[in-house]
N, C-alpha and C positions, 0 to 999 in steps of 0.2 A: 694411668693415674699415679701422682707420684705420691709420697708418707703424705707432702705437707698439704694433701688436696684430701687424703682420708680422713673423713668421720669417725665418730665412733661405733655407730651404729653398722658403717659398712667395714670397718676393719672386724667387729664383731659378727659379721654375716662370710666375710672370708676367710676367718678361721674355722667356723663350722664347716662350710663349703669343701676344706681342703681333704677333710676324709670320703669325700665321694670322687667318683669318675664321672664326669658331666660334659656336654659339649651345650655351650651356646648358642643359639638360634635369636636369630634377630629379625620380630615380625612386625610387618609394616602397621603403623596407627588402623588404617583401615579394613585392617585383617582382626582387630580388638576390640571389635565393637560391642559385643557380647560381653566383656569384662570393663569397658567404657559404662556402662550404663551402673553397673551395680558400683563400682567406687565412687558416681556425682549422686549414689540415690541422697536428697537431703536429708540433714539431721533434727533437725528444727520442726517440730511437726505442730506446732500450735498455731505457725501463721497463715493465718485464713483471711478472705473477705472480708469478714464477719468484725475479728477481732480489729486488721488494721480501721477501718472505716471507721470503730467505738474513738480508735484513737487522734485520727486525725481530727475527728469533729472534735473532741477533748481539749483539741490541744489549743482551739479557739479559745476557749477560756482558762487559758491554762497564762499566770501572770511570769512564772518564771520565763517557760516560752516565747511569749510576749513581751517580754524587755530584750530576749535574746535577740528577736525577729528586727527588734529597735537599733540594736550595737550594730547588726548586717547591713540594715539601711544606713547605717550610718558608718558603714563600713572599717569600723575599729575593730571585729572580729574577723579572720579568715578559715576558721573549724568546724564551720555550722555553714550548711547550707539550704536553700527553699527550693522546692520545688513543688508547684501548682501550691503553693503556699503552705506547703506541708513542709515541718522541719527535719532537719537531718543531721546528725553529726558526721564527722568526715572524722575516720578511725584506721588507720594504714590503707587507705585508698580505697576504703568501702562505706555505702554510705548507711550505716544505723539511723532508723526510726525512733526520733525521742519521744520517751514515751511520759505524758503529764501527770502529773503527780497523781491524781487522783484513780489511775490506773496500775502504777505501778507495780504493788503489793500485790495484785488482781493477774498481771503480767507475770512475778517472779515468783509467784506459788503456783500458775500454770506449767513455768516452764522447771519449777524442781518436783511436782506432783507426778510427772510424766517419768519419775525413775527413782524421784526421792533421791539426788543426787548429794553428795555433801558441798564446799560451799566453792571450791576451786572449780569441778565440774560444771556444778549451774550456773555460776560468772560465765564461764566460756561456753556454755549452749547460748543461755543469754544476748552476750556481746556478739551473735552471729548475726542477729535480725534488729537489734534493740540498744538502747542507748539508754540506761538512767543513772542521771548525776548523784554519783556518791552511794552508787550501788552495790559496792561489798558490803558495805555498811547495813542496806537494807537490805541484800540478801540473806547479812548470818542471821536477821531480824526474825524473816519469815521462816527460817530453817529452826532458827530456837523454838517458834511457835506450831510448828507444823506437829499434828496432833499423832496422826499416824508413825512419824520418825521416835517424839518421844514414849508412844507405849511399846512401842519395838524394842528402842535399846533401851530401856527400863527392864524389859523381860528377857530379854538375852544380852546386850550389851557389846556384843565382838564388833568390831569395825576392822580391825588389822592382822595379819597374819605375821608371828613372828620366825623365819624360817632361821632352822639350823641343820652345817653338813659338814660332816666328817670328811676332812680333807683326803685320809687316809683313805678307810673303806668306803666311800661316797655317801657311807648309810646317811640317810634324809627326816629330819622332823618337822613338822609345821604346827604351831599353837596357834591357836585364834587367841587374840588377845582383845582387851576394850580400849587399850589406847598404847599411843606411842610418846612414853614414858619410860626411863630407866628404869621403872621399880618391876615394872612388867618382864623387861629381858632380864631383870636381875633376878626373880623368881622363875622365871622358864630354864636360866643356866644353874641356879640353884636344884631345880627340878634332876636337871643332867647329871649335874653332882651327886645325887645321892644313890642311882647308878653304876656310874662310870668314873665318878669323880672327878676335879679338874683338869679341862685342857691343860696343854705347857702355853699355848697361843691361841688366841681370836684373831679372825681379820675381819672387820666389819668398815663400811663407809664412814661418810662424817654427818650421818643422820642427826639430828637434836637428842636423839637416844643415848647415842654413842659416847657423845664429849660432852655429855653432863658428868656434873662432877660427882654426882651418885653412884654413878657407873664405874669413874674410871678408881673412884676409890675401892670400890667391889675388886674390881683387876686386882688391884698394888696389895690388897690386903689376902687376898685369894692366893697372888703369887702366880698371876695369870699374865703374861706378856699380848699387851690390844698394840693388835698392828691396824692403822688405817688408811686405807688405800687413799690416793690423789682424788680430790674433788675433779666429778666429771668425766673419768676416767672407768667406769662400773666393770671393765674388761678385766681390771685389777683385783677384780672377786669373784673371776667368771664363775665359777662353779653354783655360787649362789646366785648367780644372772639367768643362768641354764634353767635353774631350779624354778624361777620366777616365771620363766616363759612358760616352758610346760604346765604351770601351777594354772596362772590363766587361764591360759588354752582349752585345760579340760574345766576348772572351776566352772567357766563362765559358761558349757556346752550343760554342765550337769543340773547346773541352778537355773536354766534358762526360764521355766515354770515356775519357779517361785524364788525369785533370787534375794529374798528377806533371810533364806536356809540357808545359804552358802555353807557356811562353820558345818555343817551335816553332813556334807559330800567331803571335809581333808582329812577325815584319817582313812577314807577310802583310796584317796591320790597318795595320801604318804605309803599304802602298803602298797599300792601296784605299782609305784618310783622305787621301794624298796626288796620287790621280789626278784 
């Protein structure tokens, strides 16, 4: 494989790679069939019988629908397709079940109730099986409303992890934060500060955190030199990539029981990353 055919994800998987001795083996598809089955397990677990049936019959009196189904006969659309009369949008070569108005909200608090997801996650569980017109929009709808999400972060409020590492000693810190805000990293560095006091340098991405102008006046007035790595390129801060793997890996093993806790199991991953 040559540079200009490497990813990032795989030039980041063969740098790791280079500090082991490994031999490749290459097993035939039908030698994998035990690990075949658990990577197609579906993700989507609300579509049933039950549910499509409400919607097809729905989508009989469903007017938006119904004028759609009108453009198709009348062949001025090609994105929407019928079959057995049932409609479909056509979405990168798959066909989504559009789902009639009066089901929707009923659809997209099934399919974010099922993890409580925030509003990127549940669009893309969503748009696996389902199609509704102008659905971010109704998604952040059902998400602002969702009763369970708001007495959660009302009472604890952490949604993000703000990670920091010593380029030098590796040592590792992790703050749960409530949002991804500069005034958040600027209180967690100010935090650092009154320890260790200021880096000479930060490398951070070009999150929205980053090159707000909150921030970068914090640097200039700190006397703090922000370096920020090439958009797209995350290999350029690998040490905080590393950090992020691992942080997963065990967060998501520890919280699996109640994963509203999370924030309660990282200063347990930050001391066993930093023993």
């Amino acid at each position: 494989m040559s540079k200009t055919q490497l990813t990032p994800i795989i030039a980041r998987w063969a740098l790791f790679l280079e500090d082991f001795n490994y031999e490749i083996v290459h097993r035939p598809g039908k030698q994998m069939k035990h690990v075949d089955c658990l990577s197609r397990y579906p993700i989507m677990l609300i579509t049933h019988d039950e549910i499509t049936s409400r919607i097809v019959n729905c989508q009989q009196s469903d007017e938006y629908i119904g004028s759609i189904k009108q453009l198709l006969e009348n062949k001025q659309i090609n994105d929407f397709v019928l079959k057995n009369n049932v409609l479909y949008k056509i979405v990168k070569d798959s066909d989504l079940l559009v789902v009639p108005e009066a089901l929707q909200n009923e659809i997209i608090r099934k399919v974010h109730t099922n993890g409580h997801f925030a509003l990127a996650k549940t669009e893309q569980v969503l748009e696996q099986e389902f199609y509704v017109p102008n659905g971010r929009n109704k998604i952040e709808n059902v998400i602002a409303n969702c009763v369970e999400c708001i007495l959660y972060n009302k009472k604890h409020g952490y949604q993000h992890i703000f990670p920091v590492v010593d380029a030098f000693t590796k040592f590792t810190w992790f703050y749960p934060v409530k949002s991804p805000f500069a005034q958040e990293a600027i209180g967690k560095l100010k935090l650092q500060q009154t320890v260790f006091g200021n880096p000479s340098r930060i490398i951070t991405d070009r999150g929205s955190v980053f090159i707000a102008k909150e921030f970068e006046t914090y640097c200039s007035e700190e006397g703090i030199q922000h370096l920020k790595i090439t958009t797209g390129i995350p290999r350029g801060n690998g040490q905080i990539e590393r950090m992020h793997r691992i942080l997963i890996l065990v967060l998501s093993k520890l919280s699996r029981d109640d994963p509203t806790k999370w924030f309660k199991h990282v200063p347990t991953i930050q001391r066993v990353i930093n023993s």
